[in-house]
Legacy VTK file of the C-alpha trace (Angstrom):
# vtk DataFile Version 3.0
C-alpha trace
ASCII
DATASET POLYDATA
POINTS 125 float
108.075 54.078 78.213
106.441 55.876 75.395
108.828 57.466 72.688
108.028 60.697 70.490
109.072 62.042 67.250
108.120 65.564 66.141
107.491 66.282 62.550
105.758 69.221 60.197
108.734 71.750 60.856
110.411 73.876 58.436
110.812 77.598 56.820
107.926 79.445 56.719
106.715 83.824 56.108
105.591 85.596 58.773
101.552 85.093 58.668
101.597 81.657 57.883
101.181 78.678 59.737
102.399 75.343 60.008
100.574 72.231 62.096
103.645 70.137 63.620
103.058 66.742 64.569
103.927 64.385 67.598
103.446 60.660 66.999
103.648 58.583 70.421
104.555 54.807 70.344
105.424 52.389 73.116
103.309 52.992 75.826
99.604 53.807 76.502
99.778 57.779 74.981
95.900 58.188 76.179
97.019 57.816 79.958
99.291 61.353 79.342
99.237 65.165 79.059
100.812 66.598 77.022
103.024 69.539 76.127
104.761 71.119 73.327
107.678 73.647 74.678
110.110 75.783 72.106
113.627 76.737 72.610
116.060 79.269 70.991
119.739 79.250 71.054
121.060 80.270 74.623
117.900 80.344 75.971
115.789 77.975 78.403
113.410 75.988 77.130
109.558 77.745 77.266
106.648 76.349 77.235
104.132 77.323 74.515
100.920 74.637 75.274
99.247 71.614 76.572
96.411 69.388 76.617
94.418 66.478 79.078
94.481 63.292 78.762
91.267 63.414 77.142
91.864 66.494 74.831
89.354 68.628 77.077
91.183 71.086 78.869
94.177 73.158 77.076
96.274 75.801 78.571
98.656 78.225 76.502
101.408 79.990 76.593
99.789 83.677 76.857
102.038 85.318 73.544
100.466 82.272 71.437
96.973 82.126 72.798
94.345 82.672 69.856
96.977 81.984 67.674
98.209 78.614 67.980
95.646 75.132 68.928
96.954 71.947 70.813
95.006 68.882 69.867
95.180 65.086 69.923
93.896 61.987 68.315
94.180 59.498 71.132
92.984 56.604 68.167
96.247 57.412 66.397
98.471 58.138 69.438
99.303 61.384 68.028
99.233 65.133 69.345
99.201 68.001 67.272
100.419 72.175 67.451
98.323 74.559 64.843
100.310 77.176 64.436
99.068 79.805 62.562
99.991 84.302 62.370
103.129 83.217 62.807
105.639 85.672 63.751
109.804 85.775 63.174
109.832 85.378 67.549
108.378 82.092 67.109
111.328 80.660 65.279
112.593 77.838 68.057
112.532 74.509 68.017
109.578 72.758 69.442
109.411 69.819 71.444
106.979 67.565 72.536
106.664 66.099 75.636
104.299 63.825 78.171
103.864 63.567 81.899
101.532 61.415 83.974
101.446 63.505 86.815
97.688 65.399 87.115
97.321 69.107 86.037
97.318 70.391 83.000
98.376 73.865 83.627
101.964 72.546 83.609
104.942 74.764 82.374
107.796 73.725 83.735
109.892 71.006 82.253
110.970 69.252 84.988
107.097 68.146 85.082
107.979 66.086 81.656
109.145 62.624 81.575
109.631 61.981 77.926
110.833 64.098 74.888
110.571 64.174 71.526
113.781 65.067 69.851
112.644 68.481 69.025
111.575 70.296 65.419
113.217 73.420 63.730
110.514 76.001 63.092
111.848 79.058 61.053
109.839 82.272 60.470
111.458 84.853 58.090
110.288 88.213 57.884
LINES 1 126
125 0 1 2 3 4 5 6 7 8 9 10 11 12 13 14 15 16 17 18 19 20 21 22 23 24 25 26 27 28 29 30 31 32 33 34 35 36 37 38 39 40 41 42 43 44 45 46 47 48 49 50 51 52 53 54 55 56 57 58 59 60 61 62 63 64 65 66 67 68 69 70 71 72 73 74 75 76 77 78 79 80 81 82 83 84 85 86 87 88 89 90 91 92 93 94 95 96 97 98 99 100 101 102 103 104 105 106 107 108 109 110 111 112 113 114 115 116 117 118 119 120 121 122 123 124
């Protein structure tokens, strides 16, 4: 069973960007996709992004496309969320999450097997 931790959170103005970080260990991260969703405070969790196996094929959230780039290093077993023009709705937290089921275009989170433990992303205005 792979395990993930989120990192690169924190406070940041709106227009700015932060790059948050999910390292994978434990299992065999190549043979997932992966997602990053967000949630706020009495509200479900959404799904912003989320990448192939092979880092190919991405598919966003429409309110971040443009603005904000999934990626992964397979090699280091990490994926990664660029997110730059941020704006004060972004402020969630963000998760990361795998699933070895095909399809890419995935949003819901039942899809997901295994979860970070989520990352506090603030953007003041």
């Amino acid at each position: 069973q792979v395990q993930l931790v989120e990192s690169g959170g924190g406070l940041v103005q709106a227009g700015g960007s932060l790059r948050l970080s999910c390292a994978a260990s434990g299992g065999s991260f190549s043979r997932y996709i992966m997602g990053w969703f967000r949630q706020t405070p009495g509200k479900e969790r959404e799904f912003v992004a989320s990448i192939s196996m092979g880092g190919i094929s991405t598919y966003y959230k429409d309110t971040v496309k443009g603005r904000f780039t999934i990626s992964r290093d397979n090699a280091k077993n990490t994926g990664y969320l660029q997110m730059n023009s941020l704006v004060p709705e972004d402020t969630a937290v963000y998760y990361c999450a795998v699933k070895l089921r095909p399809g890419v275009a995935a949003e819901s989170d039942y899809e997901y097997s295994n979860w970070g433990q989520g990352t506090q992303v603030t953007v003041s205005s």
